[in-house]
C-alpha positions in Angstrom: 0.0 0.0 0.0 1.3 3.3 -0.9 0.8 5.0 2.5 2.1 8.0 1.7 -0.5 8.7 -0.6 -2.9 8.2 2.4 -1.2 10.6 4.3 -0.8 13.3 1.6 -5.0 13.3 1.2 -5.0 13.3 5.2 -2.9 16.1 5.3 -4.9 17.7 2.4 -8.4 17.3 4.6 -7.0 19.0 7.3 -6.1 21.6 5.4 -9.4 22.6 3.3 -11.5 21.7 7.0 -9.1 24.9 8.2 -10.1 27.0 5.6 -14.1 26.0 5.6 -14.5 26.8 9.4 -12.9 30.3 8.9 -17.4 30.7 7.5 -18.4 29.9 11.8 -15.9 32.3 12.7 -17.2 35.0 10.3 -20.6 34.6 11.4 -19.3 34.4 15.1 -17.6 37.3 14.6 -21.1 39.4 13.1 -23.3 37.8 16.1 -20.1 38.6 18.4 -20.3 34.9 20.2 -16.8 33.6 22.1 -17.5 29.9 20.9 -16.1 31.4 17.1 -12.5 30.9 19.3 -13.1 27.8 19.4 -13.5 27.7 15.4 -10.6 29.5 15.6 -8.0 27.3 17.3 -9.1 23.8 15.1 -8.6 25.9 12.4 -5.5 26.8 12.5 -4.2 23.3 14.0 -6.1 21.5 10.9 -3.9 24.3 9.0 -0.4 23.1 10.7 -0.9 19.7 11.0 -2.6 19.2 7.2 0.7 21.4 6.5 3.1 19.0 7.8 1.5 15.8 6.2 1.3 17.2 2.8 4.2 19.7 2.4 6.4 16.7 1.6 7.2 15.6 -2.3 5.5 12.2 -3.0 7.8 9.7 -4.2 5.1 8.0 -6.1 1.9 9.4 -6.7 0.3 6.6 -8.5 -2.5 4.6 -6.7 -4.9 2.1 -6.9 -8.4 1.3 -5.5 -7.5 0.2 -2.3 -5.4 2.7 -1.2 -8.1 5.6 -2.6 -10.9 3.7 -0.9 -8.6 3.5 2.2 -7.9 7.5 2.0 -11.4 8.3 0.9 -12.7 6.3 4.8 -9.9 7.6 7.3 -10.2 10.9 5.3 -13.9 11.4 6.5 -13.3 9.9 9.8 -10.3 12.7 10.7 -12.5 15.3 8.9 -15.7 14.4 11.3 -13.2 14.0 14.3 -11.8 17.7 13.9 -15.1 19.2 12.6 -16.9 17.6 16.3 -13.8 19.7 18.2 -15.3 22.9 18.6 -18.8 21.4 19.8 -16.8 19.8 22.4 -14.6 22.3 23.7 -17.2 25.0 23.8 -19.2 22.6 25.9 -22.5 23.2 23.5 -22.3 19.4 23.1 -20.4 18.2 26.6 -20.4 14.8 25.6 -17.7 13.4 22.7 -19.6 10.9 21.2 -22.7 13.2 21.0 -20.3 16.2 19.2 -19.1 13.2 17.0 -22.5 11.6 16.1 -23.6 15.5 15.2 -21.0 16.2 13.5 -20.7 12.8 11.4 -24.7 12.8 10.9 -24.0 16.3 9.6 -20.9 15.3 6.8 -22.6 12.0 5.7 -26.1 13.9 5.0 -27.9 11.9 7.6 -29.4 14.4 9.5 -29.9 12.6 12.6 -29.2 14.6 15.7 -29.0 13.7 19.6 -30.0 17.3 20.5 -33.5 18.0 22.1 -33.2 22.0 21.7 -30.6 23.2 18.7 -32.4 26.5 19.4 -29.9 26.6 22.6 -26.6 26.1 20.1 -24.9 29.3 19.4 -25.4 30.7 15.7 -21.6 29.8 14.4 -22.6 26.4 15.4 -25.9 26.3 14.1 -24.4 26.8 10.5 -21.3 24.8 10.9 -23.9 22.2 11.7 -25.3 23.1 8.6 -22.6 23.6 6.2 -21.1 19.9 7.3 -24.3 19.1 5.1 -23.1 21.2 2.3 -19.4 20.0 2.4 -20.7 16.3 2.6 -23.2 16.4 -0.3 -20.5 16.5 -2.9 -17.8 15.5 -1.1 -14.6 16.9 0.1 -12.5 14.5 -1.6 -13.9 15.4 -5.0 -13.4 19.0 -4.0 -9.4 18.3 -3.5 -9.6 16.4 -7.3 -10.7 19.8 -8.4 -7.7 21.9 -7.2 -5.4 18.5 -7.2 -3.7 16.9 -10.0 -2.4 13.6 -9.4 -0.7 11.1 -11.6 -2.5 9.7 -15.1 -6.0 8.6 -14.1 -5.8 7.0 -10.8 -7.5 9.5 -9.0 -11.0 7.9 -10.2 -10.2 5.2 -7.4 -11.2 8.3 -4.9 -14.3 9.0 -7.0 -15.4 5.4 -7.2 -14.8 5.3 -3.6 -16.8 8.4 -2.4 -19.5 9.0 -5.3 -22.8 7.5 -4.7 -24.3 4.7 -6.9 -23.5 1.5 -8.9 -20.9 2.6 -10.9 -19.3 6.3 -11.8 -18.1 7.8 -15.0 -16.5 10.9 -16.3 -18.2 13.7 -17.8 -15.4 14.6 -19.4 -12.2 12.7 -20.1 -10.3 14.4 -17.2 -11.5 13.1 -13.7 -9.9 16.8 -12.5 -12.5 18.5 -14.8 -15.2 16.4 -14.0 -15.0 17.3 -10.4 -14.7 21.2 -11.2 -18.0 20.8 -13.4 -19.6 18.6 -10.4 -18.9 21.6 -7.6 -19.9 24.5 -9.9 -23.2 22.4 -10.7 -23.7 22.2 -7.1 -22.6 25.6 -6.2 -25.1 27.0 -9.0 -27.9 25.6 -7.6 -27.1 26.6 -4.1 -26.8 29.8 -4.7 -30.4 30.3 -6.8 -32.1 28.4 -3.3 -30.4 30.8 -1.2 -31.4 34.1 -3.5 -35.5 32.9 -3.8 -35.5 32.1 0.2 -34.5 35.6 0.5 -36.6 36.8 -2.0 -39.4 35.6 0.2 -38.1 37.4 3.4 -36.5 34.6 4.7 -33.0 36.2 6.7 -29.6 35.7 5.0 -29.0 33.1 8.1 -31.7 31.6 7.7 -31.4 31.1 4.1 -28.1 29.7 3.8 -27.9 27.4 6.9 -31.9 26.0 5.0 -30.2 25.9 1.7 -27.0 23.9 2.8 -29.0 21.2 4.3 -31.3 21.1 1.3 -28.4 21.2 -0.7 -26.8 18.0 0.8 -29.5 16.3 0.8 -29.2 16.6 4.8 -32.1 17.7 6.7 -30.8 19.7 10.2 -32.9 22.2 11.2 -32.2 25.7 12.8 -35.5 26.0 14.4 -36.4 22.8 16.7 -40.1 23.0 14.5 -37.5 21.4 11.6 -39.5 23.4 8.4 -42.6 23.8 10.3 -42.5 27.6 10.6 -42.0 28.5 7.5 -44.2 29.7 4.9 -46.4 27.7 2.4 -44.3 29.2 -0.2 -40.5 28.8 1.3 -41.9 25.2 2.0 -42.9 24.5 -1.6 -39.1 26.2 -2.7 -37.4 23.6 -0.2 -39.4 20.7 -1.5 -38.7 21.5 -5.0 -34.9 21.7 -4.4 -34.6 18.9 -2.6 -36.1 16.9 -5.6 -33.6 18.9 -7.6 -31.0 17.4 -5.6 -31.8 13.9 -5.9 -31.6 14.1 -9.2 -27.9 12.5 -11.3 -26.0 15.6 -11.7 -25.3 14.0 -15.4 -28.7 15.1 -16.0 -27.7 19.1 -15.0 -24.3 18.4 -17.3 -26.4 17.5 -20.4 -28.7 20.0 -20.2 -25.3 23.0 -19.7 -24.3 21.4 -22.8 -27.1 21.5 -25.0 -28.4 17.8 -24.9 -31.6 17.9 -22.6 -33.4 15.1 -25.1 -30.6 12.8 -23.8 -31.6 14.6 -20.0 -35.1 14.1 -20.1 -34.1 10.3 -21.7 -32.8 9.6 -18.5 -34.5 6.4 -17.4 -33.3 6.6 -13.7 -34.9 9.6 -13.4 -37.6 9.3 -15.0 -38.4 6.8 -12.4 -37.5 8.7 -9.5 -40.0 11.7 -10.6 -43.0 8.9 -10.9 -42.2 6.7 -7.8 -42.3 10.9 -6.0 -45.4 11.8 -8.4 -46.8 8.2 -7.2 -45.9 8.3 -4.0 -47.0 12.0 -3.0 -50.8 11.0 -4.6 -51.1 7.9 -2.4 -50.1 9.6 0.6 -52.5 12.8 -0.3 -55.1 10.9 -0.1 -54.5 8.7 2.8 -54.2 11.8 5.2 -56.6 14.4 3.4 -58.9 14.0 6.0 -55.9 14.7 8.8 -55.4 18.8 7.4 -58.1 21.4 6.5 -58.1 20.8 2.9 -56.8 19.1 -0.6 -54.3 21.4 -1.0 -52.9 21.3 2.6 -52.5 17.7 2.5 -50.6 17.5 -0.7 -48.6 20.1 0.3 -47.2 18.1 3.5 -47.2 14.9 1.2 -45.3 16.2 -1.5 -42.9 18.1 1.0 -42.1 14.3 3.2 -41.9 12.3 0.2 -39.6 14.4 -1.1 -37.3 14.9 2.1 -37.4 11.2 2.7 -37.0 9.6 -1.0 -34.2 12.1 -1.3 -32.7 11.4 2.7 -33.2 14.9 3.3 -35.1 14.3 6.6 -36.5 17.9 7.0 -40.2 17.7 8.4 -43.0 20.2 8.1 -45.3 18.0 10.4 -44.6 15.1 12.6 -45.5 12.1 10.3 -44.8 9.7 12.8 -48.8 10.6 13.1 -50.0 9.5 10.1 -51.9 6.1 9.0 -50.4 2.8 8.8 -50.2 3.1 4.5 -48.5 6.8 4.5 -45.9 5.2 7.2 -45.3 2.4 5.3 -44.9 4.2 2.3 -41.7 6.6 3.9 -40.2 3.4 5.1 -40.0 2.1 1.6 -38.7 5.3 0.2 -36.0 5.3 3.2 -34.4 2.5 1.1 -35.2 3.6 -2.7 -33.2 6.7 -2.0 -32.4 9.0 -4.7 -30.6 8.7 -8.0 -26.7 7.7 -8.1 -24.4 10.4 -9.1 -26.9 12.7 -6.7 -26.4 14.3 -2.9 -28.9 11.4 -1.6 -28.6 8.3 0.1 -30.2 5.2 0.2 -29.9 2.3 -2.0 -30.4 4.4 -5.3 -33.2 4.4 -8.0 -31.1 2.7 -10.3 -29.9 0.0 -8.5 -33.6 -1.2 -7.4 -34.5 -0.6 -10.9 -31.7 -2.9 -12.5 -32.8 -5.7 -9.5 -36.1 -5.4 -10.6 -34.6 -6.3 -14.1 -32.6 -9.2 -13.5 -35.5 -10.6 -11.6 -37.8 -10.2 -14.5 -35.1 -11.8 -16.8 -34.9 -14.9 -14.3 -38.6 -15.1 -14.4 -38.6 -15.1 -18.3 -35.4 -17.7 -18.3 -37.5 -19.8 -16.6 -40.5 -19.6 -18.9 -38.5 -19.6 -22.1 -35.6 -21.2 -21.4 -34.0 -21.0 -24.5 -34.5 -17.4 -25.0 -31.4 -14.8 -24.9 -32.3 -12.0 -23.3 -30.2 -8.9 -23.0 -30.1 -6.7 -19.8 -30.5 -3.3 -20.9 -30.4 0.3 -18.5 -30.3 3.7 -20.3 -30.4 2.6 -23.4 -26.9 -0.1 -22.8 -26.7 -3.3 -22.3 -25.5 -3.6 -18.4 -22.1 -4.9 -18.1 -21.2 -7.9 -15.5 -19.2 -6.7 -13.3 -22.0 -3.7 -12.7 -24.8 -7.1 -11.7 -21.8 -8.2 -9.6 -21.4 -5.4 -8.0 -24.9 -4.4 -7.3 -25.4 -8.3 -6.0 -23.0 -7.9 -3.3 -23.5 -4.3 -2.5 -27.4 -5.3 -1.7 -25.5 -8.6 0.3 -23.3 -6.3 2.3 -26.4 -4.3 3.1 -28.4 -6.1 4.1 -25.5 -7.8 6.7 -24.2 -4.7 8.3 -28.7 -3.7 8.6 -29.2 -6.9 10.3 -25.9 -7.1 12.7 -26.5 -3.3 13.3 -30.2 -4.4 14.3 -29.2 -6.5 16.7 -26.4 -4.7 18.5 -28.8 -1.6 18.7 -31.7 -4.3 20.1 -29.7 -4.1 23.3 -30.5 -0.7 24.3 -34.2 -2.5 24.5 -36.3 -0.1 22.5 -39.4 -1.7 20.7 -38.7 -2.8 17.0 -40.1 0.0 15.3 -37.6 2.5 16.9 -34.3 0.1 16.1 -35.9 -0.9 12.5 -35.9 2.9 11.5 -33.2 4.0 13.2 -30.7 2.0 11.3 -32.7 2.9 7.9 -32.2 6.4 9.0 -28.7 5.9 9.5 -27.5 3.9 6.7 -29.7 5.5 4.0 -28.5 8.8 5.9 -32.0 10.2 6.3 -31.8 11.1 9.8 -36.0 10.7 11.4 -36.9 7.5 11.8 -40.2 6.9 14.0 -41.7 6.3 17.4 -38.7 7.2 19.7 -36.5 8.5 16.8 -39.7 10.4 14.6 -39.4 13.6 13.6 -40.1 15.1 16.9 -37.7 13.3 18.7 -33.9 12.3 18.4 -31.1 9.9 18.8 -29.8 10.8 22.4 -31.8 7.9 24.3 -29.1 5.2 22.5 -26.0 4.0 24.9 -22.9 5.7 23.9 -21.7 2.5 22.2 -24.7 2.3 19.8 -24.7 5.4 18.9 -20.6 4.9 17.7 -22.4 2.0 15.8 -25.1 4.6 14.1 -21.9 6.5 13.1 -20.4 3.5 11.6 -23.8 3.0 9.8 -24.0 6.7 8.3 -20.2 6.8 7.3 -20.9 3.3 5.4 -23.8 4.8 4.0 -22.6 7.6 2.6 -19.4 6.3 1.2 -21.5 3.2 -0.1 -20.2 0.5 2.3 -17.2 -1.0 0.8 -15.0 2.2 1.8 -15.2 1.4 5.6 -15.2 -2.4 5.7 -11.9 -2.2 3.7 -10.6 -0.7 7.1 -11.5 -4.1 9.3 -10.4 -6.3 6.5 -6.4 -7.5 7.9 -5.3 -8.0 4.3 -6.0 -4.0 3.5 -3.1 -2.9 5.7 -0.6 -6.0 4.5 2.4 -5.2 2.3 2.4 -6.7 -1.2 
């Protein structure tokens, strides 16, 4: 293993976390609050150490999946360690594995938080909270491929290893480009959010802390009502985006360059607007008879269905009240998730879409046997090592759901709590329901399950195989 590599994207971590907290001091700094000091000081010793571990000429730049998968895991676990610091030592969050849970839930997009009043956090916390989201949802490793250029084309290892989804391509030839056009995609679309909120009379705070959790597809509130407060109309804007959001980012790419009859093509996400569109309907008209009229009701469907397929986890009511069907119907989109190549989590559009394929292929085998048939996804025939990977992604899933189910069984909550918690969690959505719902949070678990809820939103987000590398012995032998 070429460790040095490691060490040189450690070192690069530290260093852009410096630079991104110097936004919490600022707005310390405007809201004159002492806890920006604390901003302060783990900025500056990301900024020395990251220094020190990346000042140094490589001897070899050239690596290959393991080591990037290996970079791309302790890389998010140093970034969440640092990032929890100031929560800590301002004594907003007293406990450490509380500061780190917030903090991790707020990098992976989960959303899940062990605070009963974020009112009480100071307001250069409240938007670091916040802007983890925003850092998170693209990544911060694909961030450093944009400013970075490493050897040949090796650098797609950290890509594959911190993109979400089945498989990920260029846009472009260069992966360097294709990670500048991903961020100013992202950055575009954040900043027109941010400019309607305000348009609306929504406060600049307000605004941007909203818009970097819609942005990332992570869901933490500012207000302990979640969206509840706001206006019919900043509602609609923050459902809207979030669907935006969810959607493959080669979608955005073909429409900048002219193509949008190969966009609107997209079969992925042309199923992900009708499992919303089908979803949202269903829902409507299971809790019309809950809100004062039609228009209410769809308004509160449409805003959850699209916080939850997406793994926002932002909440304009507390659905954890609605009939059995609606309920049932979040939990499912808890796992669908949104598209690959998107801020979301969960299991992705495409990769339930190409399972439901290769089932309806065995099912026609087995009917006519001596018929050929041709898996086919966007218009291509899907390639076998994608069904191979997809097969023991879902098997690798399903594993860490169940053993996580049963560690987190210990702390003796009833089934619905544990089931959704670890949905929450691993699809990063952050509310489950009952104990964890949208009015309630993750502080009742023992500190050790809640380091196992971290485990399950860093898998999640990094799409498993990143952080099991880490416990496998053979990852850290020499070759």
């Amino acid at each position: 293993m070429n460790i040095g590599i490691v060490f040189y994207f450690l070192g690069w971590v530290l260093g852009i976390e410096g630079i991104l907290m110097i936004l919490p001091c600022v707005v310390a700094l405007i809201y004159q609050e002492p806890s920006g000091f604390y901003f302060l000081g783990v900025a500056l010793f990301c900024g020395i150490s990251g220094w020190l571990l990346a000042h140094k000429k490589l001897k070899s730049t050239v690596f290959y999946a393991k080591e990037g998968f290996v970079a791309v895991s302790l890389s998010w676990i140093v970034l969440s360690f640092f990032g929890a610091l100031p929560f800590f030592l301002s004594g907003e969050i007293p406990l450490l594995e509380d500061a780190l849970f917030e903090v991790i839930s707020g990098f992976t997009t989960t959303g899940a938080s062990v605070l009963s009043d974020v009112e009480a956090l100071s307001r250069c916390m409240l938007m670091w909270r916040s802007f983890t989201h925003w850092i998170g949802g693209m990544g911060v490793l694909v961030f450093i491929l944009a400013v970075l250029p490493l050897a040949g084309g090796y650098n797609i290892h950290i890509m594959r290893a911190e993109s979400p989804g089945p498989s990920v391509g260029k846009l472009v030839p260069r992966v360097r480009t294709t990670a500048k056009i991903l961020y100013l995609i992202y950055l575009f679309i954040t900043v027109v959010q941010i400019i309607l909120l305000l348009f609306t009379g929504m406060p600049l705070f307000d605004s941007m802390a909203m818009s970097f959790g819609t942005a990332g597809t992570g869901g933490f509130g500012i207000v302990n009502s979640s969206c509840g407060d706001y206006t019919s109309l900043q509602q609609w804007i923050f459902t809207i985006f979030m669907i935006l959001f969810g959607v493959n980012f080669n979608v955005y790419y073909l429409f900048l360059i002219r193509k949008p009859k190969d966009a609107l093509r997209c079969e992925e996400m042309r199923g992900y607007l009708g499992i919303i569109l089908v979803s949202t309907l269903l829902i409507t008209w299971n809790i019309r008879g809950m809100f004062p009229d039609i228009l209410t009701a769809l308004k509160h469907a449409a805003f959850q269905v699209g916080s939850i397929i997406t793994t926002t986890g932002y909440s304009t009511t507390d659905f954890d009240l609605w009939p059995g069907f609606s309920r049932t119907i979040l939990v499912c989109l808890m796992f669908i998730g949104a598209c690959a190549g998107s801020t979301g989590g969960g299991i992705k559009v495409s990769r339930i879409a190409i399972a439901v394929k290769t089932v309806n292929k065995e099912l026609s085998s087995l009917i006519h046997p001596r018929n050929v048939k041709v898996l086919k996804y966007e218009g291509k025939a899907i390639e076998h090592n994608v069904l191979r990977s997809i097969n023991t992604y879902l098997v690798a899933y399903i594993l860490i759901f169940t053993v996580s189910l049963l560690l987190i069984s210990l702390d003796n909550f009833d089934l619905t709590t544990n089931f959704t918690a670890i949905a929450a969690t691993l699809n990063n959505i952050g509310p489950g329901l009952s104990k964890v719902g949208p009015t309630c949070n993750f502080g009742i678990f023992s500190p050790l399950n809640k380091y196992i809820l971290m485990f399950d939103m860093l898998a999640g987000r990094l799409e498993l195989f990143p952080m099991l590398l880490l416990f496998a012995p053979r990852t850290w032998m020499r070759e």
